[in-house]
C-alpha atoms as one frame of an Amber mdcrd trajectory, in Angstrom:
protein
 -13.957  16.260  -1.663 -15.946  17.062  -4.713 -14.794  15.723  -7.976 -11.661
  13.830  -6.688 -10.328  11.269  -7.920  -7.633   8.423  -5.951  -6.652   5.360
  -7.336  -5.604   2.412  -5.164  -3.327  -0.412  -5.980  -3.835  -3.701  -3.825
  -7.477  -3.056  -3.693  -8.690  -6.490  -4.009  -7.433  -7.381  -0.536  -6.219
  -6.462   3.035  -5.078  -2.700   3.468  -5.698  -2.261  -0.610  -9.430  -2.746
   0.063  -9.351  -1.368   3.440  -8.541   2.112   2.259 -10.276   1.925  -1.096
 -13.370   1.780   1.098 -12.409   4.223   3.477 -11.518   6.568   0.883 -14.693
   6.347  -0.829 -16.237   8.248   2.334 -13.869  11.647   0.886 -13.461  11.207
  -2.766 -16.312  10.901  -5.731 -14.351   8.379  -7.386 -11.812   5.264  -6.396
  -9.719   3.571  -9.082  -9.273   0.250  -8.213  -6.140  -2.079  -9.163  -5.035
  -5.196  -9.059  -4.918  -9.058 -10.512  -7.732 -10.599  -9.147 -11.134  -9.503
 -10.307 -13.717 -11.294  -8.731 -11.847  -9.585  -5.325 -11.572  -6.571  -7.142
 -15.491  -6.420  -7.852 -16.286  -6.970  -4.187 -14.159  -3.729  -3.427 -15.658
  -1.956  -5.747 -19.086  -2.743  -4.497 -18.275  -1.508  -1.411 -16.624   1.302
  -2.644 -19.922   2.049  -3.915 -21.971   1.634  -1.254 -19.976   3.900   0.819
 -20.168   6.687  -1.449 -18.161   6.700  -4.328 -17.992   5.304  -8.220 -15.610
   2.825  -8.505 -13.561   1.740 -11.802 -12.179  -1.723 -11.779  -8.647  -2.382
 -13.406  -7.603  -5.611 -13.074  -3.817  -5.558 -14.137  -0.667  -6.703 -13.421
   1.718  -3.719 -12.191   4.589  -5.790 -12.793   3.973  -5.291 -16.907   5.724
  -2.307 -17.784   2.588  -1.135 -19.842   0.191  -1.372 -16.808   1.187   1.967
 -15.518   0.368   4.137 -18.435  -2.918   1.970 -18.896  -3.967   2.909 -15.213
  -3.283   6.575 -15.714  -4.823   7.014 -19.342  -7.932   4.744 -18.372  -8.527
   6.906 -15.202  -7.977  10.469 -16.490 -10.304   9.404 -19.845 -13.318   8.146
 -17.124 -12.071  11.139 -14.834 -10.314  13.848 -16.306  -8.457  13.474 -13.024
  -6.330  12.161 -10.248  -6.041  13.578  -6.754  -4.398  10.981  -5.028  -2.244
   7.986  -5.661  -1.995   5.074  -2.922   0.477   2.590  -3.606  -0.260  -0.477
  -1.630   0.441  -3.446  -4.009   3.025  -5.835  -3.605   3.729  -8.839  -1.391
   7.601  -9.282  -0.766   8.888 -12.604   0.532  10.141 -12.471   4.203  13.204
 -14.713   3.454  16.727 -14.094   5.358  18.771 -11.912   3.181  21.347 -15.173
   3.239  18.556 -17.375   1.690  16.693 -14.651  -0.608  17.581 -15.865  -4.414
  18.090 -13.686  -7.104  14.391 -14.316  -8.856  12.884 -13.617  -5.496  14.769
 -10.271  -5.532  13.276  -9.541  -8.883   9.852 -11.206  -8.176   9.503  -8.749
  -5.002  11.006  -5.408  -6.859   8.684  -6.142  -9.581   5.679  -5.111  -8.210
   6.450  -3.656  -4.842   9.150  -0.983  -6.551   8.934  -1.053 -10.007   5.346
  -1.221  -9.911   4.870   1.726  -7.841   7.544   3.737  -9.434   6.421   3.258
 -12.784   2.681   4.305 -11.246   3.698   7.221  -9.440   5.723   8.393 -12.641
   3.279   7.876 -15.211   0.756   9.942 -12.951   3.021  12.628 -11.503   1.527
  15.419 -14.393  -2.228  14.999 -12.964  -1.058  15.254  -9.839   0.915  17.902
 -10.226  -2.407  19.688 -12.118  -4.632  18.763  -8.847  -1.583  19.450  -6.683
  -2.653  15.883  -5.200  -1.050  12.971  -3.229   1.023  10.242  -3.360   1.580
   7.418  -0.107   3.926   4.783  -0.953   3.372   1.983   1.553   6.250  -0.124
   3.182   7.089  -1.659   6.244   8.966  -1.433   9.798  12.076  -2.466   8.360
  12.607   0.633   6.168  13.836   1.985   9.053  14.580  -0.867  11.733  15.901
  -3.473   9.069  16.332  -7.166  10.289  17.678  -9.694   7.898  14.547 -11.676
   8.141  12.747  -8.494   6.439  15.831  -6.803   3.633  13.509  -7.193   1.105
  10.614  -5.277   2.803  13.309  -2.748   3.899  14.800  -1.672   0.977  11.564
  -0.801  -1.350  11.135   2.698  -0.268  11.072   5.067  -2.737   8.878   7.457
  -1.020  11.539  10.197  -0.161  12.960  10.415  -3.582   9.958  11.241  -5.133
   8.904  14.003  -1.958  11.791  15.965  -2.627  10.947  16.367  -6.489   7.269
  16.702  -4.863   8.163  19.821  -2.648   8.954  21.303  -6.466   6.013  20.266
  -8.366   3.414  21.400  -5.249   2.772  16.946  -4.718   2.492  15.756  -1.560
   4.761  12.256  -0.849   4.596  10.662   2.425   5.035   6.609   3.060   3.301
   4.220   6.039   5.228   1.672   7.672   3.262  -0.676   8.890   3.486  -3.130
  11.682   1.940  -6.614  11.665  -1.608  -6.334  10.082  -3.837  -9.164  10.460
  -4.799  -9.694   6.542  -5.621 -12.687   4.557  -1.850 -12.648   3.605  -0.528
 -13.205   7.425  -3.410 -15.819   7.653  -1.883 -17.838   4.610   1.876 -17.103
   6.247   0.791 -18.183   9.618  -0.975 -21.472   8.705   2.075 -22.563   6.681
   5.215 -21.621   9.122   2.561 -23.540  11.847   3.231 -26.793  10.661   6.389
 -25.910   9.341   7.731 -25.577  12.618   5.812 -28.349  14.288   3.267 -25.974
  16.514  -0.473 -25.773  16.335  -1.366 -21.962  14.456  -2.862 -20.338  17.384
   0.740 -20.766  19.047   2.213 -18.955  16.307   0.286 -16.374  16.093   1.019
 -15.624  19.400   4.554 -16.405  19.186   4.504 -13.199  16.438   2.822 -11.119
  19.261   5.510 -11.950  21.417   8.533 -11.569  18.878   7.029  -8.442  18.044
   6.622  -7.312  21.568   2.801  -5.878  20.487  -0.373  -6.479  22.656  -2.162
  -7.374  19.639  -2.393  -7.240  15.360  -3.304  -4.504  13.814  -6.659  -4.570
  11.371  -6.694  -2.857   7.898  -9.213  -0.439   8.361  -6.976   1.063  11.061
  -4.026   1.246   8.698  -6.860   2.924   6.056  -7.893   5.745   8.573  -3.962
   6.994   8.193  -4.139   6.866   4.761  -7.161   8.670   4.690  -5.541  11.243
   6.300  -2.479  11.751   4.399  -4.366  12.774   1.660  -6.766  14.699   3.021
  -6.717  18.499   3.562  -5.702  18.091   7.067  -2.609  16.672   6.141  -1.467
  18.684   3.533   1.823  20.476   5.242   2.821  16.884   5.883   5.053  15.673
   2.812   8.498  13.204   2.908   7.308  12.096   6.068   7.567   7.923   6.788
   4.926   7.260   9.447   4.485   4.065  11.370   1.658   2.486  13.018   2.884
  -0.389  14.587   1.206  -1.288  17.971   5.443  -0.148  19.530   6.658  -2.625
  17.893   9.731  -0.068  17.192  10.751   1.471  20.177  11.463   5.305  19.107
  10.527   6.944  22.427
């Protein structure tokens, strides 16, 4: 797409970068954000390689302030923003019995707040390039296990779709399944020796609690992205898609 603009939270890692570099193969411009910048400059290398100019923001979406800074930085490099992917956030996978209160807030912070405030603070461009917003979240959204509340109650996705069907933006949300990313690797190879078994064993033991042949890989999670805010897609709004190898059984 010619003079579009999407901006991508989470891009220094796993999914973030995935579709950040996928992306850059349809848009002439990907706004990268997140904490870490030396990550954050990889992405946006690749980002340019594959087609696109990148702009590196390397905030904290938990600061109230961050949002406004993303959207006013963008639109004065821009004059633009198409789409809006909302992928950052890590939320602990602690039993709703065991979650504290600060782990509550820790995980809203950035996962909910974060992306709400985002979203918000954007919603006028959009609305101007009739553009795009995925909100990403996870399986238990709409299969919750107690293992997972946290992950299953940050979904603001249909919310902001209905006000979207309105103001002519599109709103959809991914669920994904398990992803192999650099995050799972650091879970994996501390609940290993946590539980007394060697890592390949519980990585397999996931498989098998999952019931899944196999992880899925970021770039396959970044292909549905892709299309959700693509032309193809754009009858598709307040829809919460998952791609989880069957993990839920829906058919």
């Amino acid at each position: 797409m010619t003079d579009s603009v999407a901006i991508v939270t989470g891009a220094s890692q796993g999914i973030g970068r995935a579709s950040a570099v996928r992306l850059a193969r349809d848009f002439s411009a990907i706004v990268l954000v997140a904490r870490n910048l030396a990550h954050l400059n990889d992405t946006a290398a690749q980002v340019k390689a594959a087609g696109a100019e990148p702009l590196v923001l390397d905030l904290d979406l938990r600061e109230p302030a961050s949002a406004q800074i993303v959207v006013s930085r963008t639109l004065e490099r821009f004059g633009r923003i198409d789409a809006l992917l909302n992928i950052a956030g890590a939320v602990p996978q602690i039993d709703l019995f065991e979650m504290t209160d600060q782990q509550w807030d820790d995980g809203m912070a950035l996962k909910l707040h974060g992306a709400r405030r985002l979203t918000l603070s954007a919603w006028d461009a959009l609305k101007a390039a009739r553009g795009a917003v995925v909100l990403i979240s996870g399986n238990s959204a709409e299969s919750p296990k107690a293992p997972y509340a946290a992950v299953g109650t940050i979904n603001a996705a249909k919310a902001f779709s209905d006000r979207g069907l309105k103001d002519g933006v599109q709103v959809n949300s991914v669920l994904p399944g398990p992803v192999m990313t650099g995050r799972r690797r650091s879970y994996l190879a501390k609940w290993a020796p946590a539980h007394k078994v060697n890592l390949e064993d519980a990585t397999q033991k996931f498989l098998l609690d999952a019931g899944i042949g196999r992880y899925g890989e970021p770039e396959e999670i970044a292909e549905l992205m892709a299309f959700l805010v693509s032309p193809s897609a754009r009858w598709m709004t307040g829809a919460a898609l998952r791609m989880d190898g069957g993990e839920v059984k829906s058919i």
